[in-house]
N, C-alpha and C positions, 0 to 999 in steps of 0.2 A: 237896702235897695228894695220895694216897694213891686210886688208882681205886678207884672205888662209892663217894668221900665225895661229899657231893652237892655241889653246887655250880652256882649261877645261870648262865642264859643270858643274856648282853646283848646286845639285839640293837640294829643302828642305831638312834642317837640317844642313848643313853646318853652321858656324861659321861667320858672317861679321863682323870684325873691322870697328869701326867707330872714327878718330880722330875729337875729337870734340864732344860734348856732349849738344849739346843745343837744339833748338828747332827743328831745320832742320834735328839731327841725331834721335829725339824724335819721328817725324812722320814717318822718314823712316823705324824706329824699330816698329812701330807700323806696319804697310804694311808689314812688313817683317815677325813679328812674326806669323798674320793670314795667310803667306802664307808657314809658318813650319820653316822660318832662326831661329838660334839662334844670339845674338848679344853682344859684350863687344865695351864698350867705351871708350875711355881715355879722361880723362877732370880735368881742375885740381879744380876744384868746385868740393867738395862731394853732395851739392844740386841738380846738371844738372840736366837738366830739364828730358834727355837722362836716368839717374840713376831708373827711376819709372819702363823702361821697359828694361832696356839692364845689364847686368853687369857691374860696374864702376873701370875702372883703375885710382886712385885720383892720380895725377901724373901734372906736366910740359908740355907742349907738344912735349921740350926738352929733356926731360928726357930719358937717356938711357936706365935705368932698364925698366921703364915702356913701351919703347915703345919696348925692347924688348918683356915684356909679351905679348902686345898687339900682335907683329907679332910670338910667340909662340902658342896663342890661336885661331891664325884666320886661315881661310880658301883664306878669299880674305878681303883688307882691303879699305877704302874709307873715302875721307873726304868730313865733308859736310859744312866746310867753308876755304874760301880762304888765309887767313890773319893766316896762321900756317907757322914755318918756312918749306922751300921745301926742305933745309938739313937733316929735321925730315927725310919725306919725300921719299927723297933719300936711306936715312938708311932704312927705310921701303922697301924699293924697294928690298932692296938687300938679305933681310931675309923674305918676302912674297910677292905673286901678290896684286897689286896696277894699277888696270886697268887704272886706271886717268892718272896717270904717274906722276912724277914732271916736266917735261918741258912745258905740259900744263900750270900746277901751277904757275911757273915761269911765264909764259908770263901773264896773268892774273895778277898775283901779282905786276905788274912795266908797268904802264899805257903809257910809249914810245916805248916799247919792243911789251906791244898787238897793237899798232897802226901801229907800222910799219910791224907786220905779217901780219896783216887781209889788210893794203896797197900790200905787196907781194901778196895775194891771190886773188888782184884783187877788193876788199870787199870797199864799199865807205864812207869815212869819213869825217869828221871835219877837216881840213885844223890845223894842231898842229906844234910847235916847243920845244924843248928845250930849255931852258933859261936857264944861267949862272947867272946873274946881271940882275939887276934893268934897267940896260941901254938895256938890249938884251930882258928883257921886253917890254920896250918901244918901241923899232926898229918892235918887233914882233906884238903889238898892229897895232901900223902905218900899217902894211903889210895884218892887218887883218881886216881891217877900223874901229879903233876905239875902240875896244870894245872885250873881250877875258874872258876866266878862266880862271885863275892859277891855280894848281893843284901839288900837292904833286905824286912824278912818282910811290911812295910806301906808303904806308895804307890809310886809309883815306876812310870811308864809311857812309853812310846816310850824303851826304855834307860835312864830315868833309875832312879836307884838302884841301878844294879848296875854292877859293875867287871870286867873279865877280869883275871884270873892266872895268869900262865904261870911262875913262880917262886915259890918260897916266901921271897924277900928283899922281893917286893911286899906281902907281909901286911900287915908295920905301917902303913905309910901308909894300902892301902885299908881295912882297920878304924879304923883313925882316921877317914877322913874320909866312912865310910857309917853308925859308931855316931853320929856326931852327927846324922847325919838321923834315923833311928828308934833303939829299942829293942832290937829285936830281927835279928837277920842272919841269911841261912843261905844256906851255900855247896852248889852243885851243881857235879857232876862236869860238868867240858867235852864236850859230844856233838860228835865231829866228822860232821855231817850231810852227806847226798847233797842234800836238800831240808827248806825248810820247807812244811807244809801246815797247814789250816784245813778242820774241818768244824764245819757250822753243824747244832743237830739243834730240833727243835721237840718239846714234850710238851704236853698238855691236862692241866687237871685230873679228866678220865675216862681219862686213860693211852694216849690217840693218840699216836705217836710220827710226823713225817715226815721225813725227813736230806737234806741239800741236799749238791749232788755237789762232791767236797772240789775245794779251790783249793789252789792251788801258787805259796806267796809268797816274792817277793822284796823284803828290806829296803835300802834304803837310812839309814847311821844310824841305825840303830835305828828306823827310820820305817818301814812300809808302803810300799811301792813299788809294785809290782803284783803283782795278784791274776793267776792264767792258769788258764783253766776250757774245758775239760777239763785235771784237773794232768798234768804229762807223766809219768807212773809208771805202771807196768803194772794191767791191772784186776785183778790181785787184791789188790795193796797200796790201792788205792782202795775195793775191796770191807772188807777189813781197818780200815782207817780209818773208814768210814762207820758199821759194826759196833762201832765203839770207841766212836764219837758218844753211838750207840742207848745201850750198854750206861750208860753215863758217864749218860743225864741218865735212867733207872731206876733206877739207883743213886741218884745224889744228890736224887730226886724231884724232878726240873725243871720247873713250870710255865711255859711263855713258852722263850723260846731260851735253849740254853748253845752257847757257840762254843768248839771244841776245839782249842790249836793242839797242832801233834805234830812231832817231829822225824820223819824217814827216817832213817836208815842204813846207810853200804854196806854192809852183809847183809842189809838188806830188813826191820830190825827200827823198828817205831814205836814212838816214844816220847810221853807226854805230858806238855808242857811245861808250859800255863796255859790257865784256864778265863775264860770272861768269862759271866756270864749275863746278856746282853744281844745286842741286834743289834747287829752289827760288822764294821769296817770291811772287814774280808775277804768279808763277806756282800754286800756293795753289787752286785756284778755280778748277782747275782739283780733287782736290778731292773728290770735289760732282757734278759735271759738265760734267765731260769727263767717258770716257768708262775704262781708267786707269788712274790711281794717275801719277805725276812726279813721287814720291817715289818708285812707286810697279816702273814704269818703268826704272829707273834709277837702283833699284836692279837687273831686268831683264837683264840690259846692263852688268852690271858689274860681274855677275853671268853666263852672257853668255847663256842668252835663248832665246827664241823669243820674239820679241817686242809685245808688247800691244798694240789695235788700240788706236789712240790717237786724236778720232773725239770727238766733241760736243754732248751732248746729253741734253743738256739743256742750256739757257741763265742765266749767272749768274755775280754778280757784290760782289766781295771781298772787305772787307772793313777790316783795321788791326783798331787793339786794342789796346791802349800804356796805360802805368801805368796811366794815368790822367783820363784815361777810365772805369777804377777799379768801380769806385760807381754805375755807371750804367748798367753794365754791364748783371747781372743775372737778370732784370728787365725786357730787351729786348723780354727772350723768352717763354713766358706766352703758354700754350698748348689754350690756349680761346684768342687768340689776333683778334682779329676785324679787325684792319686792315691788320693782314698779309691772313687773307680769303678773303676778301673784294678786293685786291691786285692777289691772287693765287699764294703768294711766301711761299716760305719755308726757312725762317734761320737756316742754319747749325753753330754751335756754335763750335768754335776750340780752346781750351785752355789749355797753354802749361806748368803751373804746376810749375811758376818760385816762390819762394819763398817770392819775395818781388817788390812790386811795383815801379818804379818810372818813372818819367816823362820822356818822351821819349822812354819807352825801350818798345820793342816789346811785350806786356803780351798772345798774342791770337789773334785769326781772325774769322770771323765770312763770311759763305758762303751764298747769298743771291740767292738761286733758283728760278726763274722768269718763267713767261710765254714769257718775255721779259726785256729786263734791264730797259725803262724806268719804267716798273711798280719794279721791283727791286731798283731803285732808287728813286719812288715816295712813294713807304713805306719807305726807311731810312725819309724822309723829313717829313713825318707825324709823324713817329715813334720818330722823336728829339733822334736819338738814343746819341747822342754827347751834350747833353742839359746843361752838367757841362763843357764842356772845350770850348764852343761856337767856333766850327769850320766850 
């Protein structure tokens, strides 16, 4: 939506649809509800995690009836993850407001389509192609010296659907076995990075912009690991990045949040990897960190009220939670902990209410409030808070 289109205020009490009912629509109903929204979800688990505080449409995400109701009941509708059809979507579109929009969605969802927009808008990336075969694999490695991802151009998250190649004798295999997941492939030149980072940027539909101060992630497997806020990089790569957030959701006209990830590299150049227009997981530290949630801000965009400021107000280091994590977990946050006084942190515990553990899945996060990150990360080390899955 385009500043001066006009567009409704909703204020408390209004209705948000939320497609999607997991962890991401769980916090944001929670922000929502302290701030008077009501909420229904559609999710096709009667568990979601979303279900404890919003109303549940147990439904497809396809599903006609349902997402009729969903755009019967709402006032304004939002998804909080990507990997939903944009035909849904569409249909959405056409029977409620859907500030996000599907064209967003679309580009976001087909990893050749975001590259070559955020290329159009100027935005600096990973030198990528398209591959057909094994052989245009190969020709593309050569061109990239050596060494590339393959990536699936549709679904595919926490690593899944993409392979590294350090050889051009790995081709045939990993085309072989990432054409069979989708249609379409496309290879990106390997970024040998100093850091990964993450900026979150907020837009209204009257052209507010507010940028939440970038995070400095570490993965584990291709998982999320932890967020560290303030990122350790000099201010003006942090200024540079935050700049690039702004530019990135003016350009692709972003209502609600797009989350930027970006590579560093040892010359101090950013890159950008992949968008998500939603709240996300790198965003969470804002929830006890910043002066607004993603969440509250993301429904302020999409609600169409004034943005939130979106400064620091403490140093803090996120750390997620995956089902292997489950033993230890309530052990963590003892009100007599020794060393988290000794330290002067404060763990914030975030758990998301999924019914069943299992390895890999996201169960919870936990927010570590610091006088500083290294003392935030000098109690996880003491604390052995990972003592069962030795990470």
């Amino acid at each position: 939506m385009r500043p001066g289109t006009e567009a409704p205020v909703l204020a408390p009490g209004a209705t948000v649809g939320v497609l999607g009912g997991g962890q991401l629509g769980r916090m944001l109903a929670l922000d929502g509800v302290r701030l008077g929204y009501r909420f229904v979800a559609l999710d096709p688990a009667a568990d979601a995690p979303c279900a404890a505080v919003a109303d549940l449409i147990c439904a497809d995400y396809g599903d006609e009836e349902g997402l009729a109701e969903l755009a019967a009941r709402s006032d304004v509708i939002t998804y909080e993850f990507e990997n939903v059809d944009a035909a849904a979507v569409e249909r959405l579109e056409r029977a409620a407001p859907v500030p996000q929009g599907s064209r967003l969605l679309r580009l976001a969802q087909h990893r050749l389509r975001e590259k070559e927009a955020l290329q159009a808008a100027g935005i600096p990336v990973a030198p990528f192609a398209a591959v057909a075969s094994a052989d245009e694999v190969r020709r593309a490695l050569r061109a990239f010296g050596g060494a590339g991802v393959l990536k699936t151009a549709t679904g595919g998250y926490d690593g899944k659907g993409q392979r590294m190649l350090r050889r051009e004798s790995e081709a045939e295999a990993a085309y072989a076995e990432l054409s069979a997941l989708a249609p379409e492939l496309v290879l990106e030149a390997f970024v040998p990075f100093e850091h990964e980072l993450s900026v979150i940027a907020a837009r209204s539909p009257r052209g507010e912009i507010a940028v939440f101060p970038a995070a400095e992630n570490i993965h584990r497997e291709h998982i999320l690991h932890l967020s560290i806020v303030p990122a350790r990089i000099p201010a003006g790569v942090q200024a540079e990045a935050e700049q690039l957030a702004r530019r990135i959701a003016e350009a692709l006209d972003v209502v609600g949040l797009i989350a930027v990830e970006m590579f560093l590299t040892a010359d101090g150049q950013l890159l950008v990897n992949e968008l998500a227009p939603r709240p996300h997981n790198s965003g969470h530290y804002t929830m006890d960190a910043c002066r607004t949630s993603q969440f509250e801000q993301h429904l302020r965009a999409i609600c169409n009220l004034p943005l939130g400021p979106a400064d620091l107000v403490s140093p803090v280091v996120m750390a997620n939670l995956l089902g292997e994590d489950a033993a230890d977990m309530v052990q963590w946050f003892r009100t007599d902990d020794p060393a988290a006084e000794r330290f002067g942190v404060t763990p914030k515990l975030h758990w998301y209410g999924k019914s069943e553990a299992k390895p890999k899945r996201k169960m919870g996060h936990v927010n570590i409030v610091a006088p500083d990150t290294e003392a935030a990360l000098a109690w996880m080390r003491e604390s052995n808070m990972w003592r069962n899955t030795r990470r």
